[in-house]
C-alpha positions, 0 to 999 in steps of 0.5 A, a space after each residue: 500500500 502506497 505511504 500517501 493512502 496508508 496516512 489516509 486511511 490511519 487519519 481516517 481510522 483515528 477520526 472515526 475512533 474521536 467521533 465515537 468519543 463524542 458520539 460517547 461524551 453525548 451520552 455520558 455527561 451533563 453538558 454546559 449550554 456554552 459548550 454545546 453551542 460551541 460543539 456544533 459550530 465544531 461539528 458544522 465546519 467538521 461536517 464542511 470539511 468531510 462534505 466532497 465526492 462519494 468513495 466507491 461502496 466495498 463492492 465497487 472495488 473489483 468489477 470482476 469479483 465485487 465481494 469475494 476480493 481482498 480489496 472488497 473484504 478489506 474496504 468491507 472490513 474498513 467500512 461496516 457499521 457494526 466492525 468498521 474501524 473507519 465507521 463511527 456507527 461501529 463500536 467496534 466489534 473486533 474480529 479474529 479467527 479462534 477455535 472453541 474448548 472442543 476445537 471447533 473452528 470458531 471466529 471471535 469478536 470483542 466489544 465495548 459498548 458505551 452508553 451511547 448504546 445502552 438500551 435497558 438499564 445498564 444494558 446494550 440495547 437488544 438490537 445492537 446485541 442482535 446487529 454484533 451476532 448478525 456480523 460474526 455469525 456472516 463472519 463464521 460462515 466464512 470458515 464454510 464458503 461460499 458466504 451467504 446472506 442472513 434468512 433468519 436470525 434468532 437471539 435469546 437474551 438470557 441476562 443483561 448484556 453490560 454497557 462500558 465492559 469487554 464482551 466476548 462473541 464466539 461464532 462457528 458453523 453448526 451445519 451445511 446444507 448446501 444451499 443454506 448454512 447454520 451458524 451459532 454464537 454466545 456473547 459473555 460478559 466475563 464468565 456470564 453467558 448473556 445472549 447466544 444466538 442461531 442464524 440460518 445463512 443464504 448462498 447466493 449468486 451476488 453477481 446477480 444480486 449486484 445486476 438486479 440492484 443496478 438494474 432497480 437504480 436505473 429505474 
């Protein structure tokens, strides 16, 4: 990778992880009208200087191969709204392959959520819970390609799933039909087993997916 995009790419990943500060001091603190009126003539010059061109989707990268590229996983990884360091909607999840107690191929992710995405009390809202098995379990299916699209996805809320402290997903195939695979996952909050969650993943053609959606753009 060339120096000048690299540079970019980190400034990018570093202001992505100071809007999520904000995104975080919005929910935390009692905030003085003054500096509030302050932040956002910040925010509006910030919003000025981001405003420029569309960059190309993750997809867009490789005409010949657009999901199933490096160049598209990367752009993907950089992207997503749930791990996507370059995205400040993620918290983000961070991902790596594992293997289970039994040695099941597995993939891992780690999160700390703020209180940006607190929904019960002391809690990661239920559907942000949902939205970090949904991206590890799409990441597990990866250990049986072709990848897939989610049909269906089933999350059992067994405890709170703490704010503000390290959450630890597993993630790996339960079974291959051919067409459709089956993922499993649990979340833990240290040694508590607050959610584990089932979905049931799509092979699907994303060539034609992709000529079916430019085709709906185009009218």
């Amino acid at each position: 990778m060339a120096e000048g995009v690299r540079e970019a790419l980190d400034a990018a990943v570093a202001l992505a992880e100071d809007l999520r500060r904000v995104n975080a001091a919005l929910a935390l603190h009692e905030i003085a009208p003054e500096k509030l009126s302050d932040a956002m003539r910040l925010a509006h010059r910030l919003r000025e200087l981001l405003e420029g061109p569309r960059r190309a989707r993750w997809y867009d990268h490789d005409p010949v191969s657009p999901t199933a590229s490096p160049g598209a996983r990367s752009s993907y990884g950089d992207m997503s709204p749930v791990r996507g360091l370059r995205n400040p909607l993620a918290p983000p999840l961070r991902v790596e392959r594992g293997a289970r107690a039994d040695g099941t191929p597995c993939m891992i992710g780690r999160a700390t959520l703020s209180r940006a995405y607190e929904g019960p009390p002391h809690g990661v809202h239920g559907g942000y819970v949902a939205a970090l098995f949904d991206e590890l379990l799409g990441a597990a299916i990866g250990l049986a390609p072709p990848p897939g699209v989610t049909a269906t996805l089933e999350v059992r809320y067994r405890e709170v799933t703490p704010v503000e402290e390290e959450l630890r997903f597993e993630a790996w195939v339960s079974e291959d039909r051919g067409r459709r695979i089956v993922a499993r996952a649990t979340c833990h909050a240290k040694d508590v087993l607050t959610a584990d969650a089932k979905g049931m993943f799509v092979r699907v053609d994303f060539d034609e997916v992709r000529r079916r959606m430019a085709e709906r753009r185009a009218g």
